[in-house]
N, C-alpha and C positions, 0 to 999 in steps of 0.2 A: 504494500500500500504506500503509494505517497505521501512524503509529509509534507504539512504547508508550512511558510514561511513562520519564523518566530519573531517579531516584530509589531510595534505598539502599529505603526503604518498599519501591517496586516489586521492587527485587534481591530482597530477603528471603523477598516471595511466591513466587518462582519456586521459590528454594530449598526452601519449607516446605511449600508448597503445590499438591496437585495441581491440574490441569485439569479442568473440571466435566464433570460425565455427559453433557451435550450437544457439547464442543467437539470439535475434530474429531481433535485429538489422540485424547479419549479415544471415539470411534468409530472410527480406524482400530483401537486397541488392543481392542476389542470382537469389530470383526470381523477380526483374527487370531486372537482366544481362540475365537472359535464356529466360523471355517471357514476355514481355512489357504488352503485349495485355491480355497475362492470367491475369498476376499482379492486373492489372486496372479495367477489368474484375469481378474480385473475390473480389476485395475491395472496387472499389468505385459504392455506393450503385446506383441505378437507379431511384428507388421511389422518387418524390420527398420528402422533409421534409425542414417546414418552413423555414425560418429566425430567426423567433423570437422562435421556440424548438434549434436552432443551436447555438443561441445565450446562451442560457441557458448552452450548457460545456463549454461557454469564459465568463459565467459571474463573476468569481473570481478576486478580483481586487488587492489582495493583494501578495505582492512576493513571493514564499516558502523558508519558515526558514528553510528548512531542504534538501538535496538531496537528488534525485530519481536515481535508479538502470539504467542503461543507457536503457536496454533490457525494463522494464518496461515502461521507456517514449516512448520507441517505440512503445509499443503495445496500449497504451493511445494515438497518434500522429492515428493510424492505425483508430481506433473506431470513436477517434471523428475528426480528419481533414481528412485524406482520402476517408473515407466512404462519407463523406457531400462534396467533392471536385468536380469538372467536368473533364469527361472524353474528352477531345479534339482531344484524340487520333481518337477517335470511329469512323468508315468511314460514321456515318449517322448523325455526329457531324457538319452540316453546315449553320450552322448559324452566326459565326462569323469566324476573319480573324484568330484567332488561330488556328492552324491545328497539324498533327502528325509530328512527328519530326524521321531522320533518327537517326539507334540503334547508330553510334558511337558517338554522342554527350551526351551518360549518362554516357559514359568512358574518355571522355574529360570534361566532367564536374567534374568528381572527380578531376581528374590533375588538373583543373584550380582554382578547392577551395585548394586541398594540396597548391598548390604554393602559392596561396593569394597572386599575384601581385595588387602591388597600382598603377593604370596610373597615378597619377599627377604628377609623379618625374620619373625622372630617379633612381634613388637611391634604390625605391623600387620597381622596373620596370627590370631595365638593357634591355634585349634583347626584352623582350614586347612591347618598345619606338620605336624603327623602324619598328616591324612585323606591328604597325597599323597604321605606318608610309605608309607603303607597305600597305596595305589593303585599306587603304583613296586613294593611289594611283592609284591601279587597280579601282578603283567603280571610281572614276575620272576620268579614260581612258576611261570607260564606256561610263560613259557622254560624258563628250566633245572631248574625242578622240586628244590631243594636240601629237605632236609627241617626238621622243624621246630624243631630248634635251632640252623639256620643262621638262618632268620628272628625267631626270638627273642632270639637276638645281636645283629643287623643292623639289624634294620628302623625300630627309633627310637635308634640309638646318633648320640650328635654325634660321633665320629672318622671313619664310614662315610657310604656312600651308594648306594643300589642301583640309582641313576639319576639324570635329572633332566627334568623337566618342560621346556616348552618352545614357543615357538610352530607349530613343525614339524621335517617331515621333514630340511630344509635343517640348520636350529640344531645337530638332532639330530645330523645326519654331520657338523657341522664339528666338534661339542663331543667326541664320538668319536673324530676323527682327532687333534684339541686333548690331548687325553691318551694316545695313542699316541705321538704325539711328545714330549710331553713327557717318558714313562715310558721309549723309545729312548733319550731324552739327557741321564736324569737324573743327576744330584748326582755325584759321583765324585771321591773325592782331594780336588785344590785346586782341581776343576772345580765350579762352585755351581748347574749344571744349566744348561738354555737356558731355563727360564722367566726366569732371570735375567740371563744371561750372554747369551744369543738366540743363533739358528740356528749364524752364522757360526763360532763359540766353541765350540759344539756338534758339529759335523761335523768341525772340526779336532783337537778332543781324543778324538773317537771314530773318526779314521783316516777316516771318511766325505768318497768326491767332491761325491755326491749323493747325497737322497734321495726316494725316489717311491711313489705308492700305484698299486696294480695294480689293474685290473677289467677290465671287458667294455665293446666300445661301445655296448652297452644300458644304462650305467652314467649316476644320475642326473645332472643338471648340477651340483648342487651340489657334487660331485665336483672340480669346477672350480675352483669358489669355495672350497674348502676350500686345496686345494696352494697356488693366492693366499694368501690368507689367512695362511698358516700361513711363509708364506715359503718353499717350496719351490721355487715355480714350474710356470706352468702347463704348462708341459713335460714336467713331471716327474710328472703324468699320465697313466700309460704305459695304453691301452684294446686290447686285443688283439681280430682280429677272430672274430666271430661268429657264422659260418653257421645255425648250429644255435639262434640265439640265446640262447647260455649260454656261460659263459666256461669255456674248456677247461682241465681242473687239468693236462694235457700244457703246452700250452699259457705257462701259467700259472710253473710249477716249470721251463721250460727257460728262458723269461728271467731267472726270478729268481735262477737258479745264474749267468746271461752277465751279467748286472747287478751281482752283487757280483764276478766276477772284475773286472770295470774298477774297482772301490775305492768303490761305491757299495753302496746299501741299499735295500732294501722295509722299508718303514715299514710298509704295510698291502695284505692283499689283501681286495679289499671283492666280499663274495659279492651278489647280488641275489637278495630272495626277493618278486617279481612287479615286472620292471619295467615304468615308464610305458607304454612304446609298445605291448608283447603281450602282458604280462602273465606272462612267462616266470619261470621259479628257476633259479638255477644251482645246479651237483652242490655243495651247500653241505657234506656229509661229505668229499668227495673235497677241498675247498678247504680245510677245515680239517688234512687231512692235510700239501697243500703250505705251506701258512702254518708248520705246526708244524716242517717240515723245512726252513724258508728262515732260523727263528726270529723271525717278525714277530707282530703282532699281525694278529688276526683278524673284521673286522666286515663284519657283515650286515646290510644296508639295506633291512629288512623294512618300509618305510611303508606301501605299500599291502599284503605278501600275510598279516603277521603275524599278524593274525587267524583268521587259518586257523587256526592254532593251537588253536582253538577248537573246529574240528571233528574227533571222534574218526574219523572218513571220513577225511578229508582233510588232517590234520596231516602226516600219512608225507611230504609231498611237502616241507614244510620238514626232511625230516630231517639232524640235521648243524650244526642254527641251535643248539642247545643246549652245542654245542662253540667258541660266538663269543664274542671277549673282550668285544665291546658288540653290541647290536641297537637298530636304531630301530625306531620302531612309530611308526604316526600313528594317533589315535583318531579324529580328524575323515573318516576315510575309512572303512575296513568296522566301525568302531566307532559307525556313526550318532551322533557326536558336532560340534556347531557347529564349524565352524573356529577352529583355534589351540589344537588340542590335539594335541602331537607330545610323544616322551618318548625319550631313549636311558637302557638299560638296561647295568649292568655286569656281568659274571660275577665278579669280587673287588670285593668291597663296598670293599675298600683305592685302587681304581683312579684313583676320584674326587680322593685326595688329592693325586694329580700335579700336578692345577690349583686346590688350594684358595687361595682369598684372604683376607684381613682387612684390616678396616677399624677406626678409633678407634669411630666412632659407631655401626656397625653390624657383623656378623660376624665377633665376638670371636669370640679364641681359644677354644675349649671349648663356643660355643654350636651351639645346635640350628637357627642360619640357615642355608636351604636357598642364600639366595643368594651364602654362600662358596663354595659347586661348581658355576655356575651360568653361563653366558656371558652370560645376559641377568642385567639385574637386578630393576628393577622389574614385576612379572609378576601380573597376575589368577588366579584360582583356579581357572581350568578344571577342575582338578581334580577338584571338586566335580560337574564333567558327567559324568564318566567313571566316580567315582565311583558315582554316580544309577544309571548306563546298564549297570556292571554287575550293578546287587542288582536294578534292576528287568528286568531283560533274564535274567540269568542268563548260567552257562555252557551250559545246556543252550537258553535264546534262542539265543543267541550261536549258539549249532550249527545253527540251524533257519535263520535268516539266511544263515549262509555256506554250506550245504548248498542251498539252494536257487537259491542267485546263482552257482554254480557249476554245479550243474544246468541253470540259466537258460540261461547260456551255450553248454552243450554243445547244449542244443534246438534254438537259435538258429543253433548254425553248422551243425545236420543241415539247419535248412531254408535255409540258403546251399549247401548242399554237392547238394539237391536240386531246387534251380530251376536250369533251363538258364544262365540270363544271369548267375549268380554263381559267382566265384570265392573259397571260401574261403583265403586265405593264409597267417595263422597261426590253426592251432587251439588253442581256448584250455588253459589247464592250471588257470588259477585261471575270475577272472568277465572278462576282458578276453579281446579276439580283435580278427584285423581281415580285413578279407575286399575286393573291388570288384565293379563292376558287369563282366562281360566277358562280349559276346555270346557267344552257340553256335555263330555260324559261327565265328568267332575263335579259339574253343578246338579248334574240330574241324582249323581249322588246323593251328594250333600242334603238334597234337600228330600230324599228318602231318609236319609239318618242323617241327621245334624251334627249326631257325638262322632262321626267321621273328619270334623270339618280341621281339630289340629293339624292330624294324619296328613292333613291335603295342606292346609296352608304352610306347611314346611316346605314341600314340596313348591309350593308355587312362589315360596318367596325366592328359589333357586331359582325356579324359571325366569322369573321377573328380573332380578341383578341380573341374566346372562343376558335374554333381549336388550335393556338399555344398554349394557355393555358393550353388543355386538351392533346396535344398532347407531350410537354413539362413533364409532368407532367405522364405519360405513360412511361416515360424515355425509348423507343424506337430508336429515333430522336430527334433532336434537328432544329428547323431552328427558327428565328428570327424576328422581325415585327420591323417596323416602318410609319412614315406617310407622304407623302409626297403629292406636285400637280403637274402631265403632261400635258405635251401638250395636249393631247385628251381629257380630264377633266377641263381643265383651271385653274378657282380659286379654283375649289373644291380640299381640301384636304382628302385625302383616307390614311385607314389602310393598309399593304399590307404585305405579307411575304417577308422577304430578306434573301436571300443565297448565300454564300461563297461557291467556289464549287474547291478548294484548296489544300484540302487534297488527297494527291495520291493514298490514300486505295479508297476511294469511288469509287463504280462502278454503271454502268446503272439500275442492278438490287434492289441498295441503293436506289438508287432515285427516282424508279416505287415504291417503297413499300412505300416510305415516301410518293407521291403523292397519293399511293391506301388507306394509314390511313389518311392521311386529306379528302380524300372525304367523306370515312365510317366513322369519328367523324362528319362533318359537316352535314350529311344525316339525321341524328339520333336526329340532335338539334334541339329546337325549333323556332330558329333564319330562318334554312332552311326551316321549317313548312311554317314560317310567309313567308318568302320568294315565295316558291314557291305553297302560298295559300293549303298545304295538311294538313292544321291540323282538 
């Protein structure tokens, strides 16, 4: 490989100056602007290829002493990151909540690295400070719908804040549960709160053994990472089980009454509104009523199904989310937004001051820096995506998109539910479901003797890792597994396909072929053999 010149002269040009029309820099960027889909297509490879062979072009651990041709790193970037990357794009890509992105967000994306706005300050912000001022607002309206001299108060006042930006869903629920606890254990007497005094100081002057947040075991992981976090402990995680996959407000309100008899406290009951694995909601009215009778704070970890919100069809199903003292929401998900745009929202614009900070240099007293309420600090202006994506999308976009990736879904699991060799297993509520391959004679079994049905689902969770495995691996399609137990199964836990069905390229005839290649890998293996005694 050529090295380039070591010289401030050469630094300069890099800095000032772009890449010429022919170099290869600016022909990969060419053909991203004309054809996304060819782009992606042509370079990143299908086949799979390990881990540990991909690891082998990052195994170099030392810096380069010398500089590389711009063009050159490019076509190096091409071979070995693009080519081994995933295509998300792809309409048969559904397996996870990453999906394809509309073409003007790769021309706002340049604008928004040119500019390199920093949200923590105004300073290195200016106009960026209100636009996401304005964006926390509208996704606020969304929620809770307050009228218009609540937002006229609020939404550019420096004492308040109606959310905060974020890199995701994770930020979002720890910075949520971050101010729940803080507001549990704030200031009092000669008490100076536990932001300052911490946990231990805290618990003791409020009579508290422990304290815990409550959910469901459909509850995200960050969940986790938060009671860490926060010093609780991860114990203190209390996940009640499931059947139904929604977290029971019975359930729910009979621990939280046997929890504070032993001298402890619910910090938070955290409703889901579409989790990971099915894509489920829990009775989010009905939890809001137990929260309000335990006296905790109330949040809802709407990353993936928030957006529904958008649709007059299908909001009813978050009904209840307007009664949450925070909501997360991730826009990179049914907000066709790049990744790294998550946001939690407050219902008291007051909420945010629980965790306000200041700084000599930065997020004085009385200003309008976003990164006094903020757990991250230095922060790009995503913003500005969301922004875009709402005026060019609309509310009424927004309703066509999520109305039809819900539709999608229901199509998708009528034609699981009418080919013999599938089982659907959870049907969807939002755009997520997840279903496996299980012969007819199997079923027809099963459902002669029930007490069969271990016996077999060992069996088929074999089945099932080997199709996504082989299928995965055919770089075709993509769809995804996980394990969970339903109500029809009990304690049994099963392997099962799970699909995101999200992406707006996808059509019926995607989803017949992905069904027609899982049946013709599963037919062919030996797992089927044994299954259906043909070997």
């Amino acid at each position: 490989m050529a090295v380039a010149e070591v010289s401030l002269e050469h630094l300069f040009r890099v800095f000032t100056m772009p890449e010429g029309k022919d170099s290869k820099l600016a022909q990969i960027e060419q053909h991203l602007s004309d054809n996304l889909a060819d782009f992606l297509s042509q370079h990143v490879v299908t086949k799979v290829t390990s881990l540990e062979q991909i690891e082998q072009s990052f195994a170099e651990f030392n810096v380069p002493e010398h500089p590389e041709f711009v063009s050159e790193h490019a076509a190096n970037l091409l071979e070995k990151l693009v080519a081994n990357s995933v295509n998300t794009y792809s309409p048969t890509f559904i397996g996870h909540m990453t999906s394809a992105l509309p073409y003007f967000h790769l021309s706002l994306a340049k604008l928004l690295v040119g500019l390199n706005q920093n949200l923590v300050k105004i300073e290195t912000s200016k106009a960026f400070t209100p636009l996401e001022r304005q964006v926390l607002g509208m996704m606020h309206e969304l929620v809770y719908a307050q009228d218009s001299e609540f937002y006229n108060t609020y939404l550019h006042s420096a004492n308040h804040a109606l959310g905060a930006f974020c890199s995701g869903g994770t930020i979002a629920n720890v910075t949520a549960l971050w101010v729940a606890r803080n507001k549990a254990l704030a200031a009092d007497g000669v008490f100076k709160g536990v932001a300052r005094e911490g946990l231990a100081a805290g618990l003791d002057h409020y009579g508290y053994k422990k304290m815990a947040i409550l959910s469901s075991r459909r509850g995200h992981y960050s969940l986790s990472k938060s009671v860490d976090l926060l010093g609780l402990g991860r114990e203190q995680l209390i996940t009640l089980d499931c059947p139904t996959q929604r977290l029971s407000p019975e359930k729910a309100l009979a621990f939280g009454k046997q929890y504070a008899e032993q001298g402890n406290k619910i910090l938070s009951i955290v409703g889901v509104a579409g989790t990971t694995e099915t894509g489920h909601v829990d009775p989010l009215d009905e939890l809001a009523d137990v929260a309000q009778e335990l006296g905790c704070h109330f949040h809802v970890d709407a990353a993936w199904g928030g957006a529904t919100l958008f649709s007059s069809t299908h909001r009813n199903i978050l009904k209840g989310i307007q009664r949450a003292d925070s909501v997360t929401i991730d826009a990179h998900k049914q907000m066709y937004v790049p990744m790294g745009a998550g946001m939690v929202l407050f219902k008291d614009p007051n909420d945010s001051n629980a965790v306000r900070h200041h700084a000599n240099y930065i997020l004085r007293a009385g200003s309008k820096d976003l990164g006094a309420t903020t757990l991250e600090g230095s922060r790009n202006g995503m913003a500005m995506m969301v922004y875009a994506s709402l005026h060019i999308f609309g509310r009424q976009g927004y309703e066509l998109l999520i109305d039809q990736s819900i539709d999608k879904a229901k199509i998708f699991a009528r034609m699981i539910q009418s080919h013999p060799d599938f089982e659907l297993i959870t049907p969807p509520t939002l755009s997520l479901l997840t279903y496996r391959v299980n012969p007819q004679e199997v079923q027809q079994q099963v459902k002669a003797d029930p007490s069969l049905s271990p016996h077999f689902n060992e069996k088929l969770d074999k089945l099932t890792v080997y199709v996504q495995k082989q299928q995965r691996e055919a770089g075709k399609s993509f769809v995804s597994r996980t394990r969970l137990q339903t109500q029809t199964y009990g304690e049994q836990t099963m392997t099962v396909f799970r699909v995101v069905l999200a992406n707006p390229l996808t059509t019926e005839k995607d989803l017949q072929n992905i069904l027609d290649e899982q049946v013709a890998i599963a037919s062919k293996s030996q797992n089927w053999a044994e299954l259906t005694n043909t070997e």
